[in-house]
Structure formats: C-alpha cells, structure tokens
N, CA, C and O atoms as a GROMACS GRO file, in nm:
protein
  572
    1UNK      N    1   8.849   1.848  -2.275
    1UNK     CA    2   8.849   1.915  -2.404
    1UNK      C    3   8.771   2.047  -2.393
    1UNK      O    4   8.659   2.057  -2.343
    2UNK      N    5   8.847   2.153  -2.449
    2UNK     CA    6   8.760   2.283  -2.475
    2UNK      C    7   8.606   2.296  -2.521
    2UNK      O    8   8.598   2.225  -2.621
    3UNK      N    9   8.538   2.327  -2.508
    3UNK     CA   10   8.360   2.380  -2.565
    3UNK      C   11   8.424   2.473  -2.675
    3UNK      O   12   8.511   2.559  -2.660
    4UNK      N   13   8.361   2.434  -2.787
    4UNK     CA   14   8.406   2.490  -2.915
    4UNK      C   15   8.292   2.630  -2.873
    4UNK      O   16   8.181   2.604  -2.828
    5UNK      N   17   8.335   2.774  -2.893
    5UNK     CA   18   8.258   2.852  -2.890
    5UNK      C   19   8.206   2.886  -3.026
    5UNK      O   20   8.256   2.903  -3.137
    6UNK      N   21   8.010   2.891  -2.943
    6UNK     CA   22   7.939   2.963  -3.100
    6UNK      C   23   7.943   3.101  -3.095
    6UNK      O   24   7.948   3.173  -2.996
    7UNK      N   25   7.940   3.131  -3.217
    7UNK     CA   26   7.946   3.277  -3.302
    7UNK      C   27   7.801   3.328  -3.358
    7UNK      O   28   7.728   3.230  -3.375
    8UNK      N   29   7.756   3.415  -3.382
    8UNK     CA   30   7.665   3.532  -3.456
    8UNK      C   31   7.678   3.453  -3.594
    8UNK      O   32   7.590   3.384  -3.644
    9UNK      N   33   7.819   3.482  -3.651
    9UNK     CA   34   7.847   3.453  -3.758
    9UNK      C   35   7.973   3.419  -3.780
    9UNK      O   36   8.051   3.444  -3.688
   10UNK      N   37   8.027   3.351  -3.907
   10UNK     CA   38   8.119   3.264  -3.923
   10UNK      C   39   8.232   3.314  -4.021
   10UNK      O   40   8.338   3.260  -4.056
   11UNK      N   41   8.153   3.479  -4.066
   11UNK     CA   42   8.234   3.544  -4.118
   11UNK      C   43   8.403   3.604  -4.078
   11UNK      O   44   8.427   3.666  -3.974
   12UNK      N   45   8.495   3.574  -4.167
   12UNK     CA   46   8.620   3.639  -4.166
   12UNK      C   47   8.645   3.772  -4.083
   12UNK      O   48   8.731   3.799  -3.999
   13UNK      N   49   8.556   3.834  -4.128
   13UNK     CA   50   8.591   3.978  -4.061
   13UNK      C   51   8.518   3.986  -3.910
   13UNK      O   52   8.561   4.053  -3.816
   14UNK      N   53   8.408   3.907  -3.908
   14UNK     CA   54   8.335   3.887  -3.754
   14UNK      C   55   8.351   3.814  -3.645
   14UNK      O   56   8.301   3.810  -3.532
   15UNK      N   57   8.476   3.726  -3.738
   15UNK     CA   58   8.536   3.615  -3.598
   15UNK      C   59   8.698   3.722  -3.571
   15UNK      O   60   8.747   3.746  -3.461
   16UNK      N   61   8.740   3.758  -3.680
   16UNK     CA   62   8.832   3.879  -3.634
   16UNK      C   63   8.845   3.966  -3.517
   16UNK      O   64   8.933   3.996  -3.436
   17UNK      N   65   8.704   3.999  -3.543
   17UNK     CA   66   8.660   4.200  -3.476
   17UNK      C   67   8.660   4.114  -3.333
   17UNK      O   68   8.713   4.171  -3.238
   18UNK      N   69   8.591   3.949  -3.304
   18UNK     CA   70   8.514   3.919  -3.215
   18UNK      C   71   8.677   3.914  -3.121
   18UNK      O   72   8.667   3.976  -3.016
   19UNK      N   73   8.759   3.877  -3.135
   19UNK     CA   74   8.877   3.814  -3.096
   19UNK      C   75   8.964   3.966  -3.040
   19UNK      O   76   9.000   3.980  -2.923
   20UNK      N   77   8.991   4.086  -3.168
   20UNK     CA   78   9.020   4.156  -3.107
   20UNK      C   79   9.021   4.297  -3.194
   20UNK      O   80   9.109   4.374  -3.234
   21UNK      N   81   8.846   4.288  -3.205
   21UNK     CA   82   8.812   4.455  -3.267
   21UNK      C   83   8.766   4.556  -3.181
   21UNK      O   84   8.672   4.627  -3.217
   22UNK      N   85   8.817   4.570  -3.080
   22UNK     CA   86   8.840   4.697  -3.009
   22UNK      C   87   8.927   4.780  -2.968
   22UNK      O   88   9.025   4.710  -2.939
   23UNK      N   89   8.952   4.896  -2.946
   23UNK     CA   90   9.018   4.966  -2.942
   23UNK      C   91   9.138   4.915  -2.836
   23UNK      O   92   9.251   4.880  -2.869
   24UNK      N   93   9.089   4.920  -2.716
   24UNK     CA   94   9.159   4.910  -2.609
   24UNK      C   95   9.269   4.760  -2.625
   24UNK      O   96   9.390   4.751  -2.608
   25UNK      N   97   9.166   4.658  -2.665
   25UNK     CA   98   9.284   4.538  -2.694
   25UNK      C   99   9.394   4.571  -2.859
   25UNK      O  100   9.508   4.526  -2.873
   26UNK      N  101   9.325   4.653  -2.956
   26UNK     CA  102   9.484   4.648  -3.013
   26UNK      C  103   9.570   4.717  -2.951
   26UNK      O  104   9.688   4.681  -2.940
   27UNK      N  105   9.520   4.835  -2.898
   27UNK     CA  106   9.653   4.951  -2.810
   27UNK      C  107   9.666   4.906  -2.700
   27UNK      O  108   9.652   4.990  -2.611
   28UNK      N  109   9.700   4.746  -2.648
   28UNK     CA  110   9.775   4.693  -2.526
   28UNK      C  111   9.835   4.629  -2.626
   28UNK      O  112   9.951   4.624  -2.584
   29UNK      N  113   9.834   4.571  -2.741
   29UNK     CA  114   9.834   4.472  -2.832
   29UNK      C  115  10.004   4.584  -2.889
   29UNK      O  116  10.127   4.582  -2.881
   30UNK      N  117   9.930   4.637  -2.924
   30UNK     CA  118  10.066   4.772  -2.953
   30UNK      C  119  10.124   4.841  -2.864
   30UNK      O  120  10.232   4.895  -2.888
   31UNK      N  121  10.052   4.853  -2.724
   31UNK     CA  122  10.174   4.837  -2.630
   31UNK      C  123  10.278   4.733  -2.581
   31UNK      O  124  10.375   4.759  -2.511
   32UNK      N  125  10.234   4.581  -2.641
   32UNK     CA  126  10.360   4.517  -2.597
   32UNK      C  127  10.466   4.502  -2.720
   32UNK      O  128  10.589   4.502  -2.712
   33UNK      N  129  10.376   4.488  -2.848
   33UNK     CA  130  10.478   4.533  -2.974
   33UNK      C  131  10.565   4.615  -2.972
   33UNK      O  132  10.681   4.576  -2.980
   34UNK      N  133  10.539   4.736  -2.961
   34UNK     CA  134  10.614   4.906  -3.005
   34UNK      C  135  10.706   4.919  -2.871
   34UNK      O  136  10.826   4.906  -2.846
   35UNK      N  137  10.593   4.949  -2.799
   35UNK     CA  138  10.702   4.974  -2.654
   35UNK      C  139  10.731   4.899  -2.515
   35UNK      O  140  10.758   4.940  -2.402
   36UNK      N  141  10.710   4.731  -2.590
   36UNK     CA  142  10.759   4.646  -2.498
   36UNK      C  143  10.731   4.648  -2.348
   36UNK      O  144  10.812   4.657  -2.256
   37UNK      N  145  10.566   4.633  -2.343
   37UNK     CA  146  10.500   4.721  -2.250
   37UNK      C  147  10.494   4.499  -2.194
   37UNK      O  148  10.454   4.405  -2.262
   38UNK      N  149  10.523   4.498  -2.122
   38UNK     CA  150  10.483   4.383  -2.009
   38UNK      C  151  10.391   4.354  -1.875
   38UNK      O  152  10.333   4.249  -1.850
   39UNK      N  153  10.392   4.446  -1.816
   39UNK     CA  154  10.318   4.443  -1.714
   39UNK      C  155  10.170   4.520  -1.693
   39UNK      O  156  10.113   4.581  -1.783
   40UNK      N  157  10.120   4.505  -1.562
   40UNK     CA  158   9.990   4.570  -1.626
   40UNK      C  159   9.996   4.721  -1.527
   40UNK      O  160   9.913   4.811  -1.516
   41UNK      N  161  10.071   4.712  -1.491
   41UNK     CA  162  10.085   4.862  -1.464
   41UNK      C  163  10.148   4.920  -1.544
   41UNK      O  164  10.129   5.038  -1.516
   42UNK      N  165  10.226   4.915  -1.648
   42UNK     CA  166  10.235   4.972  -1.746
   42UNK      C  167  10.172   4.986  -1.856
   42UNK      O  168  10.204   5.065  -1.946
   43UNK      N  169  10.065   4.900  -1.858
   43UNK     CA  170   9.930   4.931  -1.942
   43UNK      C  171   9.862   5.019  -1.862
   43UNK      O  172   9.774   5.081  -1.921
   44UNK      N  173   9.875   5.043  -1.745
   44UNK     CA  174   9.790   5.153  -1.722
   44UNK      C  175   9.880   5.285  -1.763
   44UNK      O  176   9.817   5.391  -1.750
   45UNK      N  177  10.018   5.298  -1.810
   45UNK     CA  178  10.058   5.442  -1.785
   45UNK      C  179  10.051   5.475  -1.940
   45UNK      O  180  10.120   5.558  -2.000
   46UNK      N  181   9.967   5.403  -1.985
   46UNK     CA  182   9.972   5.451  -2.128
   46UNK      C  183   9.936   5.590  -2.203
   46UNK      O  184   9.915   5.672  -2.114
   47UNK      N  185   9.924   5.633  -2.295
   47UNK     CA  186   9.902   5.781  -2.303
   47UNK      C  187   9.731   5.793  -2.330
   47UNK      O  188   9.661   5.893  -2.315
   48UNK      N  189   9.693   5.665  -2.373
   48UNK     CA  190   9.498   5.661  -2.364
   48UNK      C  191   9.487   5.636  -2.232
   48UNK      O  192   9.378   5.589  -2.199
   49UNK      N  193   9.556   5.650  -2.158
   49UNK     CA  194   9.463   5.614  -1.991
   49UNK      C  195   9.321   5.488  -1.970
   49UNK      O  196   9.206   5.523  -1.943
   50UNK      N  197   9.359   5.364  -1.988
   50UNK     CA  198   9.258   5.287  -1.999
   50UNK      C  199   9.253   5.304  -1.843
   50UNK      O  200   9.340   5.354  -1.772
   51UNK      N  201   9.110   5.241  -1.798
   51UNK     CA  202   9.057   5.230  -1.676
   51UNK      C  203   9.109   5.058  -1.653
   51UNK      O  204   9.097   4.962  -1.729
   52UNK      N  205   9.169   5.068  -1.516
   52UNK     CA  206   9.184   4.980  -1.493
   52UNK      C  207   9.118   4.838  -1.454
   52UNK      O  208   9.187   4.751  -1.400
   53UNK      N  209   8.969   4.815  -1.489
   53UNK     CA  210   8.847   4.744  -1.496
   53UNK      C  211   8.828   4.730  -1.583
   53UNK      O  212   8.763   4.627  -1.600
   54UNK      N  213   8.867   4.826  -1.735
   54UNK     CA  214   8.878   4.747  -1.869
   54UNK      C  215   9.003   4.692  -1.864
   54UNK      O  216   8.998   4.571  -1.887
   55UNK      N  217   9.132   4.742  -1.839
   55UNK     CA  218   9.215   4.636  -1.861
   55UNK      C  219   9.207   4.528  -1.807
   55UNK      O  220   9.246   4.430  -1.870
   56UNK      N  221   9.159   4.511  -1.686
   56UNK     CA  222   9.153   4.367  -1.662
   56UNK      C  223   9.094   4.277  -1.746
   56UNK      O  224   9.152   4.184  -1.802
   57UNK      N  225   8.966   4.308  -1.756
   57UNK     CA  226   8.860   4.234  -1.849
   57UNK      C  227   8.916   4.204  -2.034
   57UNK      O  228   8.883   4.133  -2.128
   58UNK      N  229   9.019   4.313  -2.001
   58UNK     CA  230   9.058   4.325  -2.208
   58UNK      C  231   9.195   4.157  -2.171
   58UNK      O  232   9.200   4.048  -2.227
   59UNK      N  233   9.250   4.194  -2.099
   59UNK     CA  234   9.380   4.132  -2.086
   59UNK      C  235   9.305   3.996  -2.050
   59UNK      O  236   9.370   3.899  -2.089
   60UNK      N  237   9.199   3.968  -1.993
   60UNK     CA  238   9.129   3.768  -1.949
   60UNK      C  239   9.114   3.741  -2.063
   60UNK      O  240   9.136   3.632  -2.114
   61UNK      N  241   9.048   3.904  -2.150
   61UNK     CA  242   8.967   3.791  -2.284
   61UNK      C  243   9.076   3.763  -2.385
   61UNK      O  244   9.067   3.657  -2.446
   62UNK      N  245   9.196   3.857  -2.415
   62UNK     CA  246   9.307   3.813  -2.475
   62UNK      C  247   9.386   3.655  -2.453
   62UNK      O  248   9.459   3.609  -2.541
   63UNK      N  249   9.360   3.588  -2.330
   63UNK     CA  250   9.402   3.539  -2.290
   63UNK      C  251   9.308   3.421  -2.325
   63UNK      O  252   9.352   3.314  -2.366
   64UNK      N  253   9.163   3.448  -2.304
   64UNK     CA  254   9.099   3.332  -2.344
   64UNK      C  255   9.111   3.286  -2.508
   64UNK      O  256   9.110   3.174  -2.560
   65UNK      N  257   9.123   3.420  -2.564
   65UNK     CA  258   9.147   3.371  -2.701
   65UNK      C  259   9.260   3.356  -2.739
   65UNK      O  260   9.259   3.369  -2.861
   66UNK      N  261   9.378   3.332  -2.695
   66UNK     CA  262   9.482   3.283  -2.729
   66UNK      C  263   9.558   3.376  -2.772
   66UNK      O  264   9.619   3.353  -2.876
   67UNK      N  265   9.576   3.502  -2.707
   67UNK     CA  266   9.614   3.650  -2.807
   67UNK      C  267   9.766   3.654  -2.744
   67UNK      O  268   9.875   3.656  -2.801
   68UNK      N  269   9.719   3.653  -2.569
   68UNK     CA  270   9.883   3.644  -2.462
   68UNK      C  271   9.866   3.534  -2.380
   68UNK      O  272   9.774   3.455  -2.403
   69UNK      N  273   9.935   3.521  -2.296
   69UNK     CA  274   9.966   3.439  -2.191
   69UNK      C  275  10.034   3.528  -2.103
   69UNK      O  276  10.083   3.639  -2.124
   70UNK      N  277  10.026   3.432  -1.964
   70UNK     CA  278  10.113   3.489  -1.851
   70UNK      C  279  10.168   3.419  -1.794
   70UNK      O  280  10.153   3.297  -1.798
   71UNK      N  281  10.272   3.499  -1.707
   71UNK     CA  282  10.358   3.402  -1.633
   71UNK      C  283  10.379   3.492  -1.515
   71UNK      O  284  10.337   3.608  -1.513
   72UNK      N  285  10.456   3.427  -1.399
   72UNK     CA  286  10.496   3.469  -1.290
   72UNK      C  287  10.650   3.535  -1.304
   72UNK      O  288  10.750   3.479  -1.348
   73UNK      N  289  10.639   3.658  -1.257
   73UNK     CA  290  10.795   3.742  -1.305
   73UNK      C  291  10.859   3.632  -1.207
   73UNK      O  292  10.803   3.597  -1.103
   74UNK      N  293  11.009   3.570  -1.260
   74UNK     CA  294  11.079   3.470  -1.160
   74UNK      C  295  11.129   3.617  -1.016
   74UNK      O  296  11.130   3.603  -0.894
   75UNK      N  297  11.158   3.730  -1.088
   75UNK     CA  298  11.237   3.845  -1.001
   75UNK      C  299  11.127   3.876  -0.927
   75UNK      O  300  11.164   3.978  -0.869
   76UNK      N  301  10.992   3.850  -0.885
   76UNK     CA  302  10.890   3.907  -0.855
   76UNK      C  303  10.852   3.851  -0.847
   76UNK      O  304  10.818   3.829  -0.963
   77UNK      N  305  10.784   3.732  -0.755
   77UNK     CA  306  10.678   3.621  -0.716
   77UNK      C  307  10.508   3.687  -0.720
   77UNK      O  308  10.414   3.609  -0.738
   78UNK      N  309  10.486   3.842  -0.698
   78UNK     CA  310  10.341   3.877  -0.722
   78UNK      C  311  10.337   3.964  -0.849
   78UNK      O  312  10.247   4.046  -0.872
   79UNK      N  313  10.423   3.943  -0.914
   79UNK     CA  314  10.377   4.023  -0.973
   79UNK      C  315  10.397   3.920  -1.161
   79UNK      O  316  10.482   3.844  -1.210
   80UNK      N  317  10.285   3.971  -1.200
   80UNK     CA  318  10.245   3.881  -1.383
   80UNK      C  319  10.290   3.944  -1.486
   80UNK      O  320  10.244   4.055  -1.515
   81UNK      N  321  10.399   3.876  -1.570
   81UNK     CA  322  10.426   3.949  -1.717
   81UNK      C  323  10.310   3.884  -1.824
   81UNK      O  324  10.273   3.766  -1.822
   82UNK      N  325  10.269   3.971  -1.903
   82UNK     CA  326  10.210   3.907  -2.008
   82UNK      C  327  10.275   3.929  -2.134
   82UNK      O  328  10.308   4.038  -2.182
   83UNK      N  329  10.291   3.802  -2.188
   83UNK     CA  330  10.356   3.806  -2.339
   83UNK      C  331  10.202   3.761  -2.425
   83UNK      O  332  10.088   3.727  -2.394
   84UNK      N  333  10.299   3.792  -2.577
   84UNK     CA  334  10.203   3.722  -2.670
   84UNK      C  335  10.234   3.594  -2.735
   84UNK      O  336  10.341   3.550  -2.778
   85UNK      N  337  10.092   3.535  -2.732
   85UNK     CA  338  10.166   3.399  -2.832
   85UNK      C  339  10.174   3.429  -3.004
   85UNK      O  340  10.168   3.528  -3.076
   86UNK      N  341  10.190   3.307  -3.019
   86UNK     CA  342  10.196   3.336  -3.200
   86UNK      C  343  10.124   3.383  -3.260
   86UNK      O  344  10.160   3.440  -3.363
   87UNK      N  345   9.992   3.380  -3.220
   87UNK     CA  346   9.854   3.409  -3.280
   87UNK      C  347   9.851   3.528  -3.215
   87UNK      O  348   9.769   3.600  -3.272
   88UNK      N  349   9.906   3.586  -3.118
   88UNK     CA  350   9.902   3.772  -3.090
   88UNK      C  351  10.003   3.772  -3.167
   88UNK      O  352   9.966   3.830  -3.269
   89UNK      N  353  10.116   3.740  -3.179
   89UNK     CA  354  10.253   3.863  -3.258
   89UNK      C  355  10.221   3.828  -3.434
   89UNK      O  356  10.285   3.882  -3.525
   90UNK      N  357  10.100   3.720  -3.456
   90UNK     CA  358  10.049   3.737  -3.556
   90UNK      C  359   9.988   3.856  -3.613
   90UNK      O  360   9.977   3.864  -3.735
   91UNK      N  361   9.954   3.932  -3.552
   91UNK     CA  362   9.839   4.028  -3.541
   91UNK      C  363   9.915   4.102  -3.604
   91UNK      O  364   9.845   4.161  -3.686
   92UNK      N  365  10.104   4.157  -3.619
   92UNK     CA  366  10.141   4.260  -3.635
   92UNK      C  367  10.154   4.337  -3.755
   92UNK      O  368  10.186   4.455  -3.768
   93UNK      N  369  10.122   4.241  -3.850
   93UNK     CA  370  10.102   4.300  -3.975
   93UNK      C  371   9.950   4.409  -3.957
   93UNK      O  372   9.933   4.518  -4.012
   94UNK      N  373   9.888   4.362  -3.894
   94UNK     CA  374   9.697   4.424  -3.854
   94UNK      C  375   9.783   4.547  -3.813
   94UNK      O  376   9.789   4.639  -3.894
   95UNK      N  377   9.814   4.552  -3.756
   95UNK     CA  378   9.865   4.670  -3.665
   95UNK      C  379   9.900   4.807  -3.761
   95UNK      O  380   9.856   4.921  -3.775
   96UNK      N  381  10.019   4.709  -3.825
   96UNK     CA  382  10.038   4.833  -3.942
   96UNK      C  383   9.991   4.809  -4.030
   96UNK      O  384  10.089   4.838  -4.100
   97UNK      N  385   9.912   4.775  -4.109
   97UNK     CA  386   9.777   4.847  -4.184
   97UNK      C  387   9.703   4.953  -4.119
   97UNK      O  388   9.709   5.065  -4.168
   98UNK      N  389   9.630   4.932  -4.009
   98UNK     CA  390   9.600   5.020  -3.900
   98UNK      C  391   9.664   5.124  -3.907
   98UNK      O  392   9.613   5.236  -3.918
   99UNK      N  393   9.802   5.096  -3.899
   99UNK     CA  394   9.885   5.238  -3.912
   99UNK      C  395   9.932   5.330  -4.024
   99UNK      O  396   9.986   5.440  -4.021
  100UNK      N  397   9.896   5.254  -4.121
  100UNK     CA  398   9.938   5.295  -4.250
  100UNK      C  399   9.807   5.372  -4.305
  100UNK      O  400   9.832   5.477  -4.364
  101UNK      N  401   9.670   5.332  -4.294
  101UNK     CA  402   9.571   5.428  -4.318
  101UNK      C  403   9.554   5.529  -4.206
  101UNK      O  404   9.473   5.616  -4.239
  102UNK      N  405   9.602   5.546  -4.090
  102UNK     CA  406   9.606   5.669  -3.996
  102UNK      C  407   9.694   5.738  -4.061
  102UNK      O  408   9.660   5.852  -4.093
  103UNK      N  409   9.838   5.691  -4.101
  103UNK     CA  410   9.966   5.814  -4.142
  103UNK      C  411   9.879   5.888  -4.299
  103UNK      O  412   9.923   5.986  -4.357
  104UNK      N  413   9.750   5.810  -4.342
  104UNK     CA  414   9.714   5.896  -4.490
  104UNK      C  415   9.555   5.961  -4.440
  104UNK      O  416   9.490   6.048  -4.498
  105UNK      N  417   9.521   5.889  -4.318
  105UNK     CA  418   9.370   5.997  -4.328
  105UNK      C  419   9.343   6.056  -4.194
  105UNK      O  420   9.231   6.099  -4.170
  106UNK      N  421   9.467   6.064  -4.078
  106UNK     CA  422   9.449   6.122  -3.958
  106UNK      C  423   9.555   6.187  -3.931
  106UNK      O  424   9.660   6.181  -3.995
  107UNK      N  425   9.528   6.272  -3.807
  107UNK     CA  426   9.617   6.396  -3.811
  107UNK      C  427   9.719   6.294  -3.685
  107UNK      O  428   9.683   6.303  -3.568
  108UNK      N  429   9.821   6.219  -3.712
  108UNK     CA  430   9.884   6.131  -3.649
  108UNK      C  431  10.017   6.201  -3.591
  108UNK      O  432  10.087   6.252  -3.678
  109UNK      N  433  10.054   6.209  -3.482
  109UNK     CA  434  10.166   6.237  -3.433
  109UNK      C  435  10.319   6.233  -3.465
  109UNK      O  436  10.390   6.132  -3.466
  110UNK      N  437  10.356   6.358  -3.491
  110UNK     CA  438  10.489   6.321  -3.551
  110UNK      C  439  10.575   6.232  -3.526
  110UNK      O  440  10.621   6.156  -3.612
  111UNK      N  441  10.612   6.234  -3.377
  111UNK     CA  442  10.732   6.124  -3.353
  111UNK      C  443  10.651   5.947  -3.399
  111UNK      O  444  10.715   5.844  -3.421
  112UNK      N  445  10.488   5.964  -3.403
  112UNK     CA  446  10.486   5.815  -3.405
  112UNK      C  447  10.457   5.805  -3.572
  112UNK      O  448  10.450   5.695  -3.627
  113UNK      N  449  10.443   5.909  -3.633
  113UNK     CA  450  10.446   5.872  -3.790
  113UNK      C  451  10.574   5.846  -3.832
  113UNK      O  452  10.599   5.753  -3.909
  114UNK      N  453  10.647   5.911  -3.793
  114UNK     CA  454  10.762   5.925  -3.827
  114UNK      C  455  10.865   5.736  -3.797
  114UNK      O  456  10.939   5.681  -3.878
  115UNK      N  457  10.823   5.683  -3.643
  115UNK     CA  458  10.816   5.575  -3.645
  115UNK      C  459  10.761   5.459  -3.726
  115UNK      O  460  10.829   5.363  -3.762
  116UNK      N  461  10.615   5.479  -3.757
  116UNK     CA  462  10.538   5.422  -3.835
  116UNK      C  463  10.598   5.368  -3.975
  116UNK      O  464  10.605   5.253  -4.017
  117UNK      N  465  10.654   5.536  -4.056
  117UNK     CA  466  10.654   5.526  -4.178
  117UNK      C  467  10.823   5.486  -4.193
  117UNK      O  468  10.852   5.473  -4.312
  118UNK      N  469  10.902   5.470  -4.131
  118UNK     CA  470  11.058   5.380  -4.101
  118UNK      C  471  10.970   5.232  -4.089
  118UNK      O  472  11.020   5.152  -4.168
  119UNK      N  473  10.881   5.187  -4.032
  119UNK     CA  474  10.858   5.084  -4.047
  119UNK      C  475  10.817   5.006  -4.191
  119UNK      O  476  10.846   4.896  -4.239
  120UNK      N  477  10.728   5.130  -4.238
  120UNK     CA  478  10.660   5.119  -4.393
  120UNK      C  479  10.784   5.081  -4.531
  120UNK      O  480  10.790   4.994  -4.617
  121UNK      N  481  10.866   5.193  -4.494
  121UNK     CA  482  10.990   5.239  -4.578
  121UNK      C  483  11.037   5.113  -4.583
  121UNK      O  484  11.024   5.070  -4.697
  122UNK      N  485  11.102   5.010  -4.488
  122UNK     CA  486  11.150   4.915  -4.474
  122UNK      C  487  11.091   4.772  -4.571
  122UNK      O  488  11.155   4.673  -4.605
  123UNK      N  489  10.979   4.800  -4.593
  123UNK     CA  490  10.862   4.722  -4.617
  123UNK      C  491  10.864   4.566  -4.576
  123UNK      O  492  10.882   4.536  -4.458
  124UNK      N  493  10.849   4.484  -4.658
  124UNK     CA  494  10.825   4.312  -4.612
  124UNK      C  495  10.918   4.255  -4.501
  124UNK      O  496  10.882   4.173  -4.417
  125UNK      N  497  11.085   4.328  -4.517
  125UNK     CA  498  11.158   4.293  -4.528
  125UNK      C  499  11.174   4.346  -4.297
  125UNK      O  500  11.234   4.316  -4.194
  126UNK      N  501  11.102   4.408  -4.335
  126UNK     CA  502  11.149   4.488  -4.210
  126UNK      C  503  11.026   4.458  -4.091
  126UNK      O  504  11.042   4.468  -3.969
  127UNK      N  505  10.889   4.417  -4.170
  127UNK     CA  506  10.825   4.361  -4.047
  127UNK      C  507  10.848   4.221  -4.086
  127UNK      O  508  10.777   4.168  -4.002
  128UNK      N  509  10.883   4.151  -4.136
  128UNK     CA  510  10.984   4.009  -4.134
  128UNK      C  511  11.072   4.044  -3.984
  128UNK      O  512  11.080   3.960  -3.895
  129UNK      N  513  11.112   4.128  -3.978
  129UNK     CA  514  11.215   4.140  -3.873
  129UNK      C  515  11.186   4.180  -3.777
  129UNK      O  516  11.264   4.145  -3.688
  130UNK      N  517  11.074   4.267  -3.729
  130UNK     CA  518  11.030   4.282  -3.596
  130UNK      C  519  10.955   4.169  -3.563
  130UNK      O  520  10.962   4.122  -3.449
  131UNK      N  521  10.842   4.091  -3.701
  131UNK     CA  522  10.792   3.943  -3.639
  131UNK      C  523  10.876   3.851  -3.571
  131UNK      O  524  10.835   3.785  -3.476
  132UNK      N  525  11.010   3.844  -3.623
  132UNK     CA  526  11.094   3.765  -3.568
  132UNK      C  527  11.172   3.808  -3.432
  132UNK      O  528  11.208   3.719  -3.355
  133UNK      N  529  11.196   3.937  -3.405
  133UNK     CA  530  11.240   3.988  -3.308
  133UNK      C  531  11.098   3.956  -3.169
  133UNK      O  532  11.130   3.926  -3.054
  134UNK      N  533  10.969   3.970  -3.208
  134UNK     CA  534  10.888   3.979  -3.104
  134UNK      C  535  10.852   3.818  -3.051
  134UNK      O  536  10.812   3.779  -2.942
  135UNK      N  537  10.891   3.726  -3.204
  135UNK     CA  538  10.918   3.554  -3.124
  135UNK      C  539  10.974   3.549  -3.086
  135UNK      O  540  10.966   3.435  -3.041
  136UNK      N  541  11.118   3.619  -3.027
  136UNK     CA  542  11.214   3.574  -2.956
  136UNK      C  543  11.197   3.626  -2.809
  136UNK      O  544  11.208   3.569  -2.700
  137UNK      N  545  11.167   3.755  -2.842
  137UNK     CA  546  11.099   3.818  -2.710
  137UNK      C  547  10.995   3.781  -2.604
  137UNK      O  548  11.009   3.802  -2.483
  138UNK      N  549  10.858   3.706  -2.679
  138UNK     CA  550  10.755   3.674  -2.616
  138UNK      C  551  10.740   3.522  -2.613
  138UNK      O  552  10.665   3.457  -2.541
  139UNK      N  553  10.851   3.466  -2.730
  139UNK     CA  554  10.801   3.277  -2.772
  139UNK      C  555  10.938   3.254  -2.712
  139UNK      O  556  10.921   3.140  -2.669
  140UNK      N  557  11.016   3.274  -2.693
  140UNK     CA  558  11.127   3.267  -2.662
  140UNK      C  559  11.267   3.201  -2.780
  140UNK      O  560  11.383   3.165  -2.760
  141UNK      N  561  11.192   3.211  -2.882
  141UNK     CA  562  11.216   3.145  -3.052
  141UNK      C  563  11.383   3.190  -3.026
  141UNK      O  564  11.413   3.286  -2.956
  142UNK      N  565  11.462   3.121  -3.080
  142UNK     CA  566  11.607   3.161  -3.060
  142UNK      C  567  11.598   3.228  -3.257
  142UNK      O  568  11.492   3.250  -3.316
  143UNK      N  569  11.735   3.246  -3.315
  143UNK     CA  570  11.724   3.320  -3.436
  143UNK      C  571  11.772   3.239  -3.523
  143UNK      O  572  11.778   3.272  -3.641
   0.00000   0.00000   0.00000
C-alpha cells in the first residue's frame, strides 16, 4: 500500500499548486494537450526551452502524482511516450482559465490567442470535446 503523503496544508488551492503549480509542469501539461507533444525530446524543442534536468525531474513528479504515465513506444523499444491520465486531461479546463486571463491581461501571441479564443468562442460545448478527444488519445476511451 502507498504512504499517504503529508502536506504544509490541506488547503484546496495548496494541494493544487503542490501537484502542479509551476510553470514548467503546466507548459509540458499544454504541450501534450495543444500540440500533442509525446516524447521528451519534444518537450525539449519547445519554444520556453526547458533545461533538460528540469524536465526530467518535472515529468517523475507528474508521474508520481498521477498527472501522466508512460509506456514503451511498441515502434521504438528505447524510447518512452508519456500520456496523461484522467486526473492530467482533468486539468484542461485549468489550462484555459489560465488562458483566458492571459488573452485579457497579457500581451499574448496572435496565432495562440487567436487559437485560445476559438476555443473560448466554442464554450462548454467545445472543451467537452477536446476533453473527450484527449481520452481517446491518452486513455485510449473509444467515443
């Protein structure tokens, strides 16, 4: 059986942040969402340039907390895809909130506002549909 881990505190927003309030784990978090980023060399070609000693360390602790999992590419015996489980493609509503106060108080990039706010426009109805598109992708959920 698992060791239940202790916390600081037991607060909502502090078992949140603890799991995954840093920068670097939501933007791998939104690299496998948005641009179907799988591997970890493609977390490194990202446009923040993480160091590859935080990604390692970001991608174990995702993993300890239940954010992704991995597997062995079958086409590739060395080499690891990481998906997310339910409790990561949970996250994706977080994401765009996240994104929805950048498109009103930061100077945000056209092509990705422009993405963003097609997502917004769509509203319930439309991240209903990428949640379900990213269980099929990462849970292997049929439709």
């Amino acid at each position: 059986m698992k060791k239940q881990k202790k916390y600081k505190s037991y607060c909502p927003q502090y078992l949140a942040l603890e799991a995954f309030g840093d920068k670097w784990t939501l933007l791998i978090i939104r690299d496998m969402m948005i641009d179907g980023k799988k591997y970890f060399r493609e977390f490194l070609q990202s446009k923040e340039k993480i160091a590859t000693n935080i990604l390692a360390n970001r991608l174990q602790v995702m993993e300890e907390e239940g954010i992704i999992h991995k597997k062995k590419d079958p086409s590739h015996k060395q080499k690891i895809i990481y998906l997310l489980t339910e409790k990561g493609v949970d996250l994706f509503p977080i994401l765009i909130e996240n994104a929805r106060w950048s498109l009103k108080y930061k100077p945000v990039n056209e092509q990705d506002a422009i993405k963003t706010q097609a997502i917004l426009d769509g509203g319930e109805e439309a991240i209903r549909d990428i949640i379900k598109k990213l269980k099929e992708e990462h849970l292997g959920e049929k439709k």
